[in-house]
N, C-alpha and C positions, 0 to 999 in steps of 0.2 A: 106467738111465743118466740118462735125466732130472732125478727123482728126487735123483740124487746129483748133479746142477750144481744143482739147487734150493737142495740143501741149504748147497754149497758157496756159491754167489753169498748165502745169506741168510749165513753163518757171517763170509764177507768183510764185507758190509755192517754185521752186528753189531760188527763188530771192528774196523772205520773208524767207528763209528758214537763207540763208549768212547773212542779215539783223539781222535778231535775234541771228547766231552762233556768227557775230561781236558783239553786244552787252553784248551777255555773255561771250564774253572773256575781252570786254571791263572792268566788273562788277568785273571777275575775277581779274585784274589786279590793279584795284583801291580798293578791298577791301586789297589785297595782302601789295601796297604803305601806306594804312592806318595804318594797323597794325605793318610795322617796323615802324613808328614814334611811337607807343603806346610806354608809359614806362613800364620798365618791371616792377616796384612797381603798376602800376595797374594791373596787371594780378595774385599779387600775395597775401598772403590772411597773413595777419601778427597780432598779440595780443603783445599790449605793457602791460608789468603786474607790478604791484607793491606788494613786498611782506614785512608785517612785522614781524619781527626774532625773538619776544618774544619766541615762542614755539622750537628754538633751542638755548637759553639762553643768548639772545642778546637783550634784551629790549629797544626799543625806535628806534632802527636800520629799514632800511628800505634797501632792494634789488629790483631794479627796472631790468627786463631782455626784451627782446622782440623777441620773437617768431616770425619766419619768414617761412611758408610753401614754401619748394622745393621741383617738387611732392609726393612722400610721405613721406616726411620725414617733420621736421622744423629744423631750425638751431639758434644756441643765439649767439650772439657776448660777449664773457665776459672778465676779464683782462688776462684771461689767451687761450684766443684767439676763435675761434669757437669751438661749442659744435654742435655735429650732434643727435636730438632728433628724435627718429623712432618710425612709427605710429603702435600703437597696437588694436587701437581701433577707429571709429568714427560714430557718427550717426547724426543726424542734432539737437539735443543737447549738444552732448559731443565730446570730444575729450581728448585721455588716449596716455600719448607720455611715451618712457624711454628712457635713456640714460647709458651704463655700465661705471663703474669708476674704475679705480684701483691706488691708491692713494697707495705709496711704498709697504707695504705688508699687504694691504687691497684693498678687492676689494669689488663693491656693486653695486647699482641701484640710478639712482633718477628717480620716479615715476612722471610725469604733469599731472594733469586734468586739464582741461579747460569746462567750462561749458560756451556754446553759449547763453543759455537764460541767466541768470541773470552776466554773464560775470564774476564769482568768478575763481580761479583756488586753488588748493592746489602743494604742492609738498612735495614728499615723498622722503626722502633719507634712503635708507636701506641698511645696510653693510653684510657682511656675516657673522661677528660675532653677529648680530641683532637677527637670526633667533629665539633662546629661546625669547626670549622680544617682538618680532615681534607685541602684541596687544599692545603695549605698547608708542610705535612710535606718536608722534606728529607732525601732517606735518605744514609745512609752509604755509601761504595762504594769499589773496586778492583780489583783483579786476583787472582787465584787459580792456583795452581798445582799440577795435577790430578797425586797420586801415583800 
């Protein structure tokens, strides 16, 4: 008699046991089918910014760019095609991106900051002839609006 509640409580447990491994593969597979329907713009963390150019001698001008995280980096679309911005810095304030330039026989940085709390950004362009002057640099700046 024993024996046979033995056998019966394992046969139970075996059979709750498929019950439940089916379900979790079920769970597995619908979360799986969920997620290729997601778009990939939701998964991915982008600042549209607007900046105006007075402080590089362009008054009234306005540079709009948008920041797009791919993992660690961001990318801008501009007229002269994508810019690959690399992450140097982040904390759950900030975010310090650069990108190197070399424009025919100058080469330099442009510096991002992105500020998560109040959502300003600057941008620094620094050339290598900069260096003496380097306190001297005016960056560009705005506001951003985090999609």
């Amino acid at each position: 008699m024993n024996s046979k509640i033995s056998r019966l409580s394992f046969h139970t447990f075996a059979s709750n046991l498929k019950i439940y491994s089916s379900a979790n593969l079920i769970m597995k597979y619908v979360f799986l089918i969920c997620s290729l329907f997601l778009p990939v713009t939701a998964l991915s963390e982008s600042y549209l910014c607007a900046a105006e150019l007075s402080a590089l001698d362009l008054p009234g001008e306005v540079e709009i760019k948008e920041y797009t995280r791919v993992g660690r980096a961001f990318v801008v679309e501009n007229k002269f095609g994508p810019s690959d911005f690399k992450l140097i810095y982040e904390s759950s304030t900030d975010i310090l991106l650069y990108e190197p330039i070399q424009l025919d026989i100058e080469a330099g940085f442009l510096i991002v900051s992105i500020n998560k709390i109040d959502n300003s950004f600057s941008e620094y362009y620094i050339k290598s002839n900069d260096v003496a002057t380097l306190k001297k640099i005016q960056p560009a700046g705005g506001k951003c609006l985090r999609k």
